[in-house]
C-alpha positions in Angstrom: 55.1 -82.8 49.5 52.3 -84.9 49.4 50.7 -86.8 46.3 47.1 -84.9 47.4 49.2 -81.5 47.3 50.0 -81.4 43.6 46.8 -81.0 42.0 46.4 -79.7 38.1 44.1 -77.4 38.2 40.9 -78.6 36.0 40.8 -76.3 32.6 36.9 -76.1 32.1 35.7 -76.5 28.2 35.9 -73.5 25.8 38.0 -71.0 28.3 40.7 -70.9 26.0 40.5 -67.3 24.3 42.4 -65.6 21.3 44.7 -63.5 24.0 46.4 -66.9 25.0 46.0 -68.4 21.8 49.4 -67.6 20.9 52.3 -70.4 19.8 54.0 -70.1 23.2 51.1 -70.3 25.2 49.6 -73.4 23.6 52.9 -75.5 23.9 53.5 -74.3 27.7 50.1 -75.5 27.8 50.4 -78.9 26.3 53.6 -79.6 27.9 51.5 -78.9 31.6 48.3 -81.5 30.2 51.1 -84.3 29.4 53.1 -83.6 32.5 52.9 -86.7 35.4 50.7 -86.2 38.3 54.3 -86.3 40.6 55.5 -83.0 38.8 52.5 -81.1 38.9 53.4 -77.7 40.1 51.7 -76.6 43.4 48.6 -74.1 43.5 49.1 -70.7 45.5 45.6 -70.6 47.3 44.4 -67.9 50.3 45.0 -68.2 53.2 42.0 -70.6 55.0 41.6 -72.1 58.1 39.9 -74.8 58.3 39.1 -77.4 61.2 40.4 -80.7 59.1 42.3 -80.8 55.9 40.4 -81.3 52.9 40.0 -84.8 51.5 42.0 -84.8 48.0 41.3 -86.4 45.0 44.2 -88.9 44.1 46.3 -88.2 41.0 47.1 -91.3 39.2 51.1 -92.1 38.9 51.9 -92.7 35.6 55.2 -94.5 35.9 56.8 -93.8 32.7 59.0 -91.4 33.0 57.8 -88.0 31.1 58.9 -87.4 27.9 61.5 -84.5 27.4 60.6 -81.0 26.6 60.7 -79.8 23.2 63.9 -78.0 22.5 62.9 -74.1 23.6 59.8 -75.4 25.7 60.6 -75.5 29.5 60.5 -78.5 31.6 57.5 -79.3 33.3 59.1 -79.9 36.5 60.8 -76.3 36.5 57.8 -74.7 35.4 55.9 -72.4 38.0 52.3 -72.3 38.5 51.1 -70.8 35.3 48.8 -67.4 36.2 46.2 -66.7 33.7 46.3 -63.1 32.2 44.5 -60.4 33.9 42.1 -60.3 31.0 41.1 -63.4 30.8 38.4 -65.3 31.9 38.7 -66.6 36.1 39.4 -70.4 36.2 37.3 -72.3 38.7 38.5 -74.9 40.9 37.0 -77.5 42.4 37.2 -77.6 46.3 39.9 -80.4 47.3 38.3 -83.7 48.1 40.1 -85.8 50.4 39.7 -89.5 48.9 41.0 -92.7 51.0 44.9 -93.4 50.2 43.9 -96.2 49.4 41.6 -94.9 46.2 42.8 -92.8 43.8 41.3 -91.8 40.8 42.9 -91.4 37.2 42.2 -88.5 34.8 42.5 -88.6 31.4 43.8 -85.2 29.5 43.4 -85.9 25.2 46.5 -84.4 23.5 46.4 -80.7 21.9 46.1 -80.8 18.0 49.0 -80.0 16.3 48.8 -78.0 13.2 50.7 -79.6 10.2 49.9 -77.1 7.6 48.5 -73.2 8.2 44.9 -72.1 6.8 45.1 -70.4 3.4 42.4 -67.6 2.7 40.9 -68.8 -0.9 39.2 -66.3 -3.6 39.6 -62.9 -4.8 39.5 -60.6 -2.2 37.6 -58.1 -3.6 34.1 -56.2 -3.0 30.9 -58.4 -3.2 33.1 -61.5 -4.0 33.5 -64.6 -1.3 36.8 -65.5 0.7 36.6 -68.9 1.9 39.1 -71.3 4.1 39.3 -75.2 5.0 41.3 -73.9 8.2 44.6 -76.0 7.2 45.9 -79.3 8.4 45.6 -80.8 11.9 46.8 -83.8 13.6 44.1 -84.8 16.5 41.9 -82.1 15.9 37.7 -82.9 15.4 36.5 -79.2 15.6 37.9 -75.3 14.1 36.6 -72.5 15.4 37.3 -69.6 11.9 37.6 -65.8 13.8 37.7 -63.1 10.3 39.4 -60.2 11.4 39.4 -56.7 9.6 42.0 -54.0 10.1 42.9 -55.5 13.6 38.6 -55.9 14.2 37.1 -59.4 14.5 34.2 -59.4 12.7 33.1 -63.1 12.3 33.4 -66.0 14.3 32.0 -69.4 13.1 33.0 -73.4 14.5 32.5 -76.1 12.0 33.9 -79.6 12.1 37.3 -80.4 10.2 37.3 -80.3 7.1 34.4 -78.2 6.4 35.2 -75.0 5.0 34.1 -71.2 6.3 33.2 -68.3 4.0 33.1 -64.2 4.4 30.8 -62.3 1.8 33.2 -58.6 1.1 30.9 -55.9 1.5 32.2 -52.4 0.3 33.1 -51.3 3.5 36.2 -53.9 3.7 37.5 -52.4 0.4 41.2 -51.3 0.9 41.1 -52.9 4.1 43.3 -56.2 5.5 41.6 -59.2 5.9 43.1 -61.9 8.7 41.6 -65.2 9.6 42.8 -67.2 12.8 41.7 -70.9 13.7 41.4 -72.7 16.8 41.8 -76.4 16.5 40.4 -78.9 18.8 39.2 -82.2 19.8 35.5 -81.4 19.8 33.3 -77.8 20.4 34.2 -78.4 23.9 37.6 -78.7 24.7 40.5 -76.4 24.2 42.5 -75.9 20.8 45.3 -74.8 19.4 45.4 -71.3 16.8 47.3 -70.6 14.1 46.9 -67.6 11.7 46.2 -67.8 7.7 48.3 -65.1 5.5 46.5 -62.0 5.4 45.2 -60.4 2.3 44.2 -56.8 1.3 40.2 -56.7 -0.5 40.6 -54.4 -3.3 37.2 -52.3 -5.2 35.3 -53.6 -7.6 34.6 -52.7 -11.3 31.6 -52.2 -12.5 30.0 -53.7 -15.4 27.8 -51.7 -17.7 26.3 -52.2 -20.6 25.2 -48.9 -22.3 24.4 -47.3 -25.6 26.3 -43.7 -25.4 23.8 -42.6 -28.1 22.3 -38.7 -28.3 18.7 -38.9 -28.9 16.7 -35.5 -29.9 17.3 -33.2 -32.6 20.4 -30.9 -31.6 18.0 -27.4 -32.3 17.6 -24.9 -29.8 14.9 -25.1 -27.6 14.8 -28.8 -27.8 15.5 -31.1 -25.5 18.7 -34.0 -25.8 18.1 -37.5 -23.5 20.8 -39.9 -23.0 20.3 -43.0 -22.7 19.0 -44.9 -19.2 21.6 -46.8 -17.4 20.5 -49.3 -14.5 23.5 -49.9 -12.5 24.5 -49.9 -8.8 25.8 -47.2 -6.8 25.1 -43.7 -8.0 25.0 -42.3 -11.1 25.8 -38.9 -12.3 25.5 -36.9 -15.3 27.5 -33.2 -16.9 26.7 -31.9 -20.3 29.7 -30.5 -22.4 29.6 -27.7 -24.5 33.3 -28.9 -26.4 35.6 -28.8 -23.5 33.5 -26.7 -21.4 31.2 -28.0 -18.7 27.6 -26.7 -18.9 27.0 -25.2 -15.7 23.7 -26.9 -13.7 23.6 -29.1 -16.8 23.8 -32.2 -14.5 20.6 -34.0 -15.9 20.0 -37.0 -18.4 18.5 -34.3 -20.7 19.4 -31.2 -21.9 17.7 -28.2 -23.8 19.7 -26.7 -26.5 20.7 -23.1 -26.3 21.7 -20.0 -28.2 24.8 -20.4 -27.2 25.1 -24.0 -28.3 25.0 -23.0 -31.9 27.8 -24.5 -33.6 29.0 -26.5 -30.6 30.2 -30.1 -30.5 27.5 -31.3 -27.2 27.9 -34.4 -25.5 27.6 -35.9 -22.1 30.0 -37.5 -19.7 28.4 -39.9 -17.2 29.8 -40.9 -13.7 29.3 -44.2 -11.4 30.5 -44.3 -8.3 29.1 -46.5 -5.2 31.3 -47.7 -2.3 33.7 -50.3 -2.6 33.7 -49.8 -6.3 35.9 -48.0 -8.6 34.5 -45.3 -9.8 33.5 -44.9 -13.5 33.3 -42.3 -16.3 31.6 -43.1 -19.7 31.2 -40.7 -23.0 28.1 -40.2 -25.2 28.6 -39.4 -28.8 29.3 -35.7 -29.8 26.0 -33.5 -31.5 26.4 -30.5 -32.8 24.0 -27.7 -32.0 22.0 -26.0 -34.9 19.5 -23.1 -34.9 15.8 -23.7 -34.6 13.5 -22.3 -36.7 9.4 -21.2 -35.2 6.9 -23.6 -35.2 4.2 -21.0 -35.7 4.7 -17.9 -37.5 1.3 -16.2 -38.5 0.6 -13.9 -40.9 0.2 -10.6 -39.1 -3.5 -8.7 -39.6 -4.0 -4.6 -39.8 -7.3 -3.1 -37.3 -8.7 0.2 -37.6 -10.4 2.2 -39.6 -8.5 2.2 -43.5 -9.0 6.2 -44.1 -5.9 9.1 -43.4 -5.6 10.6 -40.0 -6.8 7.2 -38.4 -4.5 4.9 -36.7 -3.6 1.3 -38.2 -2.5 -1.3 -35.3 -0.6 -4.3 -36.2 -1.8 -7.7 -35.4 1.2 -9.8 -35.1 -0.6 -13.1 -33.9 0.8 -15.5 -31.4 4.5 -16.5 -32.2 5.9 -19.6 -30.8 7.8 -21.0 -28.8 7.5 -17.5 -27.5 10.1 -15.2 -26.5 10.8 -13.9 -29.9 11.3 -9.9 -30.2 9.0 -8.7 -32.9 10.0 -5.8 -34.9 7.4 -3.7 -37.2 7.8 -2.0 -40.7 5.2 -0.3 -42.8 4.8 0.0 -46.6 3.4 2.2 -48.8 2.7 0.0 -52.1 6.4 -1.8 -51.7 8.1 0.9 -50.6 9.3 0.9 -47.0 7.8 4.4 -45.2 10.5 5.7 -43.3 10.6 6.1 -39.7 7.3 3.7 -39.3 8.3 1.2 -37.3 5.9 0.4 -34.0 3.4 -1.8 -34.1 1.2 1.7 -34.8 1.1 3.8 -37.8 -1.4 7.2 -38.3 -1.9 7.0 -41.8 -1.2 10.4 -43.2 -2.2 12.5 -46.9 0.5 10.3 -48.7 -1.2 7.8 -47.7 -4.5 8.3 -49.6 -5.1 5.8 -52.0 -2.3 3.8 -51.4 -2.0 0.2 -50.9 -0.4 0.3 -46.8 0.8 -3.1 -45.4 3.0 -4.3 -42.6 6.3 -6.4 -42.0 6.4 -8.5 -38.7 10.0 -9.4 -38.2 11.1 -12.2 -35.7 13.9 -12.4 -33.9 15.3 -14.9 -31.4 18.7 -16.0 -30.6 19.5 -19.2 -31.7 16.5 -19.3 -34.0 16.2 -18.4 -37.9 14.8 -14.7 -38.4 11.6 -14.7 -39.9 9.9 -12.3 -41.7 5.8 -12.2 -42.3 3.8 -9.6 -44.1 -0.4 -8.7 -44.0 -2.7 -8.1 -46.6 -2.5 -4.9 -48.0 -5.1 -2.2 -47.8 -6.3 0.8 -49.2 -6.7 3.6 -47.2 -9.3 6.7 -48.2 -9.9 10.0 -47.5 -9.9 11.2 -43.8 -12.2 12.8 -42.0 -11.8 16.6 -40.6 -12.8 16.4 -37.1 -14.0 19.2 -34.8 -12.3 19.3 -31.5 -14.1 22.1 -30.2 -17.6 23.5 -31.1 -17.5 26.4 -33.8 -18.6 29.7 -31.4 -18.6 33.3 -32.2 -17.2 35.5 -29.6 -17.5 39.1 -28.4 -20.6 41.1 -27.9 -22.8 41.7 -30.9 -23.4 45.4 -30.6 -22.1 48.8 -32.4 -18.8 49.1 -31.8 -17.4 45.7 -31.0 -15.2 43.2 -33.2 -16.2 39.6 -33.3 -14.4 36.6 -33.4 -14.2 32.8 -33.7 -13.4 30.3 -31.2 -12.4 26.6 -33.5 -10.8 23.5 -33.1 -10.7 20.7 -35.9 -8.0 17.8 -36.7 -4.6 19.5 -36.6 -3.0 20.7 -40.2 -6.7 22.2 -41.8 -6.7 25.2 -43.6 -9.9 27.4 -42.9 -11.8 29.9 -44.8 -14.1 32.0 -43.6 -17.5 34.2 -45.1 -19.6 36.6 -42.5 -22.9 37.2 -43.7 -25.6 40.4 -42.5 -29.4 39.2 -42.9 -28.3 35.7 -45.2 -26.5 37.8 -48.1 -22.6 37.6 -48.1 -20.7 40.5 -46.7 -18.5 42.2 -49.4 -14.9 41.7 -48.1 -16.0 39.9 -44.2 -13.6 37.3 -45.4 -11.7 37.5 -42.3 -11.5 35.5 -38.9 -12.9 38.7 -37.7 -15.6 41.4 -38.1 -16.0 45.0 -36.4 -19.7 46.1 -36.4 -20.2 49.0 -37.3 -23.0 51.7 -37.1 -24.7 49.7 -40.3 -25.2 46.6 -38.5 -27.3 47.9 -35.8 -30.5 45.4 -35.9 -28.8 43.2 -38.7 -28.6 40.0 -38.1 -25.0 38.4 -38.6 -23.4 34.9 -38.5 -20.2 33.6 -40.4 -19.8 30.2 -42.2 -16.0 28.5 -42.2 -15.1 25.9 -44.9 -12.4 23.5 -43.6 -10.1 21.4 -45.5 -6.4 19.0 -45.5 -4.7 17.3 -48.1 -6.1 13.7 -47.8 -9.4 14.3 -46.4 -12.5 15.5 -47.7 -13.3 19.1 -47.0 -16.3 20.5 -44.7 -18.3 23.5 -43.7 -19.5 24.5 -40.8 -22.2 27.6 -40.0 -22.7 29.7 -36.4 -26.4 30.7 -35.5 -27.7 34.3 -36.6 -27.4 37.0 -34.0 -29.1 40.4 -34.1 -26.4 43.4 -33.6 -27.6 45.9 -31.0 -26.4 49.7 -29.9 -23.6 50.0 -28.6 -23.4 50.3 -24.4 -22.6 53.0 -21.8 -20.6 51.6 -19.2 -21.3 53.6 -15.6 -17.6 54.7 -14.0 -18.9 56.6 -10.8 -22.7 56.4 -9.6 -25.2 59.4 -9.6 -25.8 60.7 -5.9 -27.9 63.6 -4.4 -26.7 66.3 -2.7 -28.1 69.3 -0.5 -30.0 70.5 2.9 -31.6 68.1 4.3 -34.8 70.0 5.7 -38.3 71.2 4.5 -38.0 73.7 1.8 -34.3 72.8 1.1 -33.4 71.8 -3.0 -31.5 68.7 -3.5 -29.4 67.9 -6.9 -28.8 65.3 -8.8 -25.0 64.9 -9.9 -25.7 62.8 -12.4 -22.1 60.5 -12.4 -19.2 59.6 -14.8 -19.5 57.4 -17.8 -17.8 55.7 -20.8 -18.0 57.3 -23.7 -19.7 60.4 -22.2 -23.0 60.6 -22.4 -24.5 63.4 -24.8 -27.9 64.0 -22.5 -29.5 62.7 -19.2 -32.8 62.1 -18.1 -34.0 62.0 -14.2 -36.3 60.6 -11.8 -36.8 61.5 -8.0 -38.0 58.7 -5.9 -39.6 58.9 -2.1 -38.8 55.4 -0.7 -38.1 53.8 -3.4 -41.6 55.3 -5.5 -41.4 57.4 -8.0 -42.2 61.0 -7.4 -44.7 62.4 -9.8 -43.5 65.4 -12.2 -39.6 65.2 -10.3 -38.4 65.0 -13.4 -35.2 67.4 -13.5 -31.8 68.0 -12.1 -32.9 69.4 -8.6 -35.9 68.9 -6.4 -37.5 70.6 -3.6 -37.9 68.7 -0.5 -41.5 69.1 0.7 -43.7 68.6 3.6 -44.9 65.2 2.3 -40.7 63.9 2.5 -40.7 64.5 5.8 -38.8 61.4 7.8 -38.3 60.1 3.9 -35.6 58.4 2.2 -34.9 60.4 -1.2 -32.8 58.8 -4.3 -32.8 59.9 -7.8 -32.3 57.9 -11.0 -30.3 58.9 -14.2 -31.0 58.1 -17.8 -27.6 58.7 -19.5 -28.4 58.6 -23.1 -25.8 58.6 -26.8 -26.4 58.1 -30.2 -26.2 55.1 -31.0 -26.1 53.8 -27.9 -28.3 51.6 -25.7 -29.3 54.7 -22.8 -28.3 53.4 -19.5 -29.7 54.2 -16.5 -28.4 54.2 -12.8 -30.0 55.2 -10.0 -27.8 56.8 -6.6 -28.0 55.7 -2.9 -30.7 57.1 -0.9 -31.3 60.0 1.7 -32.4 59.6 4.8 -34.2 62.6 5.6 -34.9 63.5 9.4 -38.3 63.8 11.0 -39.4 67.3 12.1 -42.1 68.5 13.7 -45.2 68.9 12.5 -48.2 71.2 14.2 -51.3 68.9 14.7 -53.2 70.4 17.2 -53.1 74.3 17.6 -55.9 74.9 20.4 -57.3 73.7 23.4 -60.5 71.4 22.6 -61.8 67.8 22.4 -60.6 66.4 18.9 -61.4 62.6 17.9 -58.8 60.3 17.3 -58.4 58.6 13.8 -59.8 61.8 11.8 -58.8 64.6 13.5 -55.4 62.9 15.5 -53.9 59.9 14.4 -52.5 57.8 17.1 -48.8 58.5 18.4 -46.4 60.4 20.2 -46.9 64.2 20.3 -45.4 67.0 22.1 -47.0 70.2 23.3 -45.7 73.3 23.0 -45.8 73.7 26.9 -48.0 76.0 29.1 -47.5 77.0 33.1 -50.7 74.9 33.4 -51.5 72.5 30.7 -54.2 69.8 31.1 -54.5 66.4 29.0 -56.5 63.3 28.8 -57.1 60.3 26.7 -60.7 59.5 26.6 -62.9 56.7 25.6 -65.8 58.1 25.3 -67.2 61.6 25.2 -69.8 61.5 27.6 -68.2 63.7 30.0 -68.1 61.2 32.7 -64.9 60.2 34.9 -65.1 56.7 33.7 -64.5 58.0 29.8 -60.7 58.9 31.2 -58.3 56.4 30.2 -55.3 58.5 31.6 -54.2 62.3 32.3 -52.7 64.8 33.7 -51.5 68.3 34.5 -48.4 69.2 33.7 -46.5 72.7 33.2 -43.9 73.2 30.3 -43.3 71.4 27.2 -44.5 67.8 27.6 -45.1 64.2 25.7 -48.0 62.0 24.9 -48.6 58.7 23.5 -52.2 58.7 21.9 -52.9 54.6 21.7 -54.9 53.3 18.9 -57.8 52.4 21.3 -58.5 55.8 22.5 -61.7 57.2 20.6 -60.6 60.9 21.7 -58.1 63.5 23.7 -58.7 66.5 25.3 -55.8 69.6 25.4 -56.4 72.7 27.4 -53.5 75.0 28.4 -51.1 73.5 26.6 -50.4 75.2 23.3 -49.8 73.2 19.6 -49.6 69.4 19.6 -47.1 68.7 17.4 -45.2 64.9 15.7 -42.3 64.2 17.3 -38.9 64.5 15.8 -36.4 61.7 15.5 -33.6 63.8 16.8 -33.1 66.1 19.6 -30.6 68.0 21.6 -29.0 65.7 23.4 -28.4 67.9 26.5 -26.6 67.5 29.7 -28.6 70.1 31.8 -32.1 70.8 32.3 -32.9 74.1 32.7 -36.7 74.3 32.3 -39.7 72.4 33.4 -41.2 69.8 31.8 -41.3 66.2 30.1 -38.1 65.1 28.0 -37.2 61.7 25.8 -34.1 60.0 27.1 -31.2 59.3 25.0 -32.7 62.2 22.3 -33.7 65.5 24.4 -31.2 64.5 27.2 -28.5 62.0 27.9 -28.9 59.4 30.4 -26.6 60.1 33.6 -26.5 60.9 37.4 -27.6 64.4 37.7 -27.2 67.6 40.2 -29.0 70.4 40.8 -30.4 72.4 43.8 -34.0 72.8 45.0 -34.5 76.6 45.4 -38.2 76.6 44.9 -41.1 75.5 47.1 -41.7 72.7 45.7 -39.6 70.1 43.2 -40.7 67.1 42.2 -38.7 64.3 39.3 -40.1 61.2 37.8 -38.3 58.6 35.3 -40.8 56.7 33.0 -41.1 53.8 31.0 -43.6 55.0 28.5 -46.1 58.4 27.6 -49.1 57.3 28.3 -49.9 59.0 31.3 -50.5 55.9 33.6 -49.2 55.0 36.6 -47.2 51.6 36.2 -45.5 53.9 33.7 -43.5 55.5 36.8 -40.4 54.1 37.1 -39.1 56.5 40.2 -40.2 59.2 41.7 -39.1 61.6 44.5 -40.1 65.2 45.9 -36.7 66.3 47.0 -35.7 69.6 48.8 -32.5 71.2 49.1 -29.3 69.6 47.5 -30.9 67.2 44.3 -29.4 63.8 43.1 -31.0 62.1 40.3 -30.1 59.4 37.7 -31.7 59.3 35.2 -30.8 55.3 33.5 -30.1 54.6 29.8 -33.3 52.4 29.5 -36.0 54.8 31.1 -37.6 56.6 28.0 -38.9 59.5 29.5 -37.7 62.0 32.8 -40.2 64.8 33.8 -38.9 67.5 36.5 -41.0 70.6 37.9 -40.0 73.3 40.5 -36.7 71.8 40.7 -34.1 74.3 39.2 -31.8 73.4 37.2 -29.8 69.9 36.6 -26.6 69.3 35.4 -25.0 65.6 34.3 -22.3 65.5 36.6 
């Protein structure tokens, strides 16, 4: 092999790590640096081709022979090309420079240090204190590299010449944790070194240091408050109050308000630190023991209302504090408790009168002293009767009747009463009640009640006079009128029922609503001047006694009958000797009519006629001045009823709906000559014809329900089919 072929591979500055940092590696390591050039071991390389072999850098011959391995340590010469873990760091090498033979160049490679005694880790490991380390003794070394490890983790790394010594501060997150320190000796910062390990040490918690007064301050009472004193110290502090052996639960402050329940209890505090890294620490105040409290403001309690019986008294208990007490009430009469009074409201009553009253206010609270406070006394007087409802006398101040009294006045009263005719006391009307008798009619009466109570002061009260009248007759049935209903026919008064029964009656016919002069008894004769009338009688009943009463009965309707008007032919003037309206002749086989305006004989004085035969109708206006009748009998009034017929038998003029029914008729025309008309009206004009029709032979008429009139002549007879 030759000389150019063994080249040491060229270990650049600072690639020596803490994974081959171990004993072994570092002696293999020096025994390869000291090793002659002629035993260096070859280098596996890659396969290259290349036109020329590389030029190579001589290796000095050093011709001492090389010094024997330690004992353990392999030779040099035996030793194979040393392959650098897989972790650590590649190691370059410099391309192969072919030199002349006849030059070779000599490198120097310094000696590793050798350790001569291990680092020692100095100080008390424990939180917030310092571990320091001078890194041991070295033979050739110029340079330590310090690497603090924690629970396997390296945490600090620092290089400082030898000699010079490293420190780690403990924080609290080393505490119970193992602290390791390796060093790596070496010539300078540059080159490679040798490790070796210190003894490792556990960090343990600190203590803390306190200095605190474990006074209570604040007056044990309940309702006040109990502060500790402060503590400044690191880490966390916590507080729990004790009641004896019993923790206060949510009592977890530096103060504390005293309860009921405290009463008689040893109180006291225990405090905790604790912060990390540290151990933690309890401290104890003194004990307190807790003690009622007594109200800061207790005033004396005032009485309102009005000092007399019947009225109520309302305690004033004033504003109590701290509040939250339960007050509690108790009346006095004079000193002596009044049983059952105990709300804040008392009615004084009759015992009462003239007696000191007064009122206990009691306070209560637990954990506090009961405390009792009392008002000024006062004197009540006499009450007043009140009247809860107006003083009336009731029932109906006549012969016959019993009155009464309608009252209300403060509960308990005891009431007399005095009834009085004309202002002078009635022997004996000492009673809540009087029946009037036949001697009080036109008297005047009242009553006067005198009102009084134990305790209060008595009144009187008087109603208003009142005159007494007659007694009353009180109508059961109503009078009504009987009999015909016609000219000449009597009627009679039945006179009704009535409570008590009457002992006479007194009448009065009326003719729509007037009074009838001299109709003055039971019955009366209907007479021409009633016709179409409404007829009603009143009735006087009448009683010793007794106010007469009168009632009067429904009325009659009397129907309208004819009356003659006209009884001959002639020219009569209308307005004195014929008023204007519907009349019906008495009929004629030839009657002539006509309604005139004037009487001058002449055409033009016609307002309307005509000739008719049979009974017939005619409507005399108010603006005709006269009417002329010849042929056709008596003009009589019109009646408001008729016959109502469903055949015509005769000739002549008939009202719709009241001589005959409305309706299709039949009949048949036997005669020489039939004529029919329906009308509107009876005035004799023409736009009064509705229909007409001069049939022959087999008749069919209808007559409708709105046409007032229907005149027929020569035609038979007619039948509503």
């Amino acid at each position: 092999m030759s000389l150019h072929e063994n080249v040491h591979p060229r270990t650049r500055p600072g690639l020596l790590t803490r994974s081959i940092a171990t004993a072994g590696s570092i002696a293999l390591l020096a025994g390869l640096l000291m090793a002659p050039a002629a035993q260096a071991l070859p280098m596996e390389t890659g396969t290259v081709t290349e036109p020329a072999p590389a030029p190579v850098e001589p290796v000095p011959v050093d011709p001492a022979p090389a010094d024997p391995a330690p004992a353990g340590e392999p030779s040099a010469e035996a030793t194979p090309t040393e392959t650098a873990p897989a972790d650590a760091a590649p190691v370059e090498t410099a391309p192969a420079e072919v030199l002349p033979a006849e030059v070779v160049p000599t490198e120097v490679t310094p000696a590793a240090p050798e350790n001569i005694s291990l680092p020692v880790i100095e100080g008390d490991p424990v939180v917030d204190g310092n571990l320091t380390s001078t890194g041991g003794q070295w033979s050739g070394a110029g340079w330590i590299q310090y690497t603090w490890i924690i629970d396997g983790v390296p945490v600090q790394t620092a290089g400082h010449v030898v000699g010079e010594a490293d420190v780690l501060k403990i924080i609290p997150a080393m505490a119970g944790k193992s602290v390791q320190l390796t060093v790596t000796a070496s010539s300078d910062a540059q080159a490679a070194g040798t490790e070796a390990s210190a003894v490792a040490v556990s960090v343990r918690p600190a203590a803390f240091t306190v200095a605190w007064s474990n006074a209570v301050t604040g007056r044990p009472a309940v309702g006040q408050e109990l502060r500790l004193n402060p503590l400044t110290t690191q880490g966390t502090v916590t507080y729990q109050w004790f009641r004896g052996a019993v923790a206060i639960t949510s009592a977890t402050a530096p103060r504390y308000t005293v309860t009921p329940g405290d009463v008689g209890q040893k109180l006291w505090a225990k405090v905790t630190l604790s912060a990390p890294g540290y151990l933690s620490k309890q401290l104890s105040s003194v004990q307190v023991v807790g003690v009622t409290a007594t109200f800061v403001a207790a005033p004396v309690p005032t009485i309102g209302g009005t000092a007399r019986v019947g009225q109520v008294q309302t305690a004033n208990a004033g504003a109590w504090a701290p509040g939250g007490a339960a007050l509690s009430y108790q009346w006095y009469r004079g000193t002596t408790a009044i049983a059952g009074a105990v709300g804040y409201r008392y009615t004084a009553t009759a015992a009462d009168y003239g007696k000191a009253l007064k009122v206990r206010v009691r306070a209560t609270k637990a954990g506090f002293v009961t405390l009792d406070r009392y008002s000024t006394a006062r004197t009540i007087g006499a009450g007043t009767i009140v009247a809860t409802k107006s003083l009336l006398v009731t029932g109906v101040h006549r012969y016959g009747q019993t009155l009464r009294i309608s009252q209300g006045w403060t509960p308990g009263v005891t009431l007399k009463y005095q009834w009085y005719r004309n202002g002078v006391a009635i022997r004996g009307g000492t009673a809540s009640s009087l029946y009037l008798n036949p001697g009080f009619i036109g008297s005047r009466v009242n009553v006067k009640v005198t009102v009084s109570k134990a305790g209060y002061a008595s009144r009187a009260a008087s109603t208003k006079l009142v005159t007494v009248g007659k007694a009353v007759i009180t109508p059961r049935t109503a009078p009504k009128v009987t009999g015909g209903q016609w000219l000449g026919a009597t009627l009679t008064a039945n006179p009704g029922t009535y409570s008590p029964a009457p002992s006479a009656y007194g009448y009065q016919w009326y003719r729509n609503g007037v009074a009838i002069s001299g109709a003055r008894y039971k019955t009366y004769r209907i007479a021409a001047a009633d016709n179409g009338k409404s007829l009603s009688v009143r009735v006087w009943a009448s009683k010793t006694h007794y106010d007469t009463r009168a009632a009067g009965s429904p009325a009659v309707k009397l129907p309208t009958w004819a009356v003659t008007v006209l009884r001959g032919d002639g020219t009569y003037r209308v307005g004195t000797q014929i008023k204007p309206g519907l009349y019906k002749s008495t009929g004629g086989s030839f009657c002539y009519w006509a309604r005139l305006r004037g009487f001058s004989g002449n055409v033009s004085d016609i307002n309307a006629n005509d000739i008719v035969s049979g009974v017939t109708y005619v409507q005399i206006l108010p603006g005709d001045v006269g009417f002329e009748s010849d042929g056709c009998g008596a003009w009589t009034t019109v009646p408001s009823t008729g016959a109502r017929a469903t055949s015509i038998t005769r000739d002549g003029t008939y009202r719709v709906g009241i001589d005959i029914l409305p309706g299709t008729y039949y009949g048949f025309a036997s005669g020489d000559f039939c004529y029919w008309e329906t009308l509107s009206g009876f005035t004799g004009t023409f736009n009064e014809i509705y229909d007409n029709d001069i049939p022959s032979g087999w008749i069919v008429v209808t007559i409708p329900s709105w046409a007032r009139g229907f005149s027929v002549h020569g035609c038979g007879t007619l039948t509503r089919g």
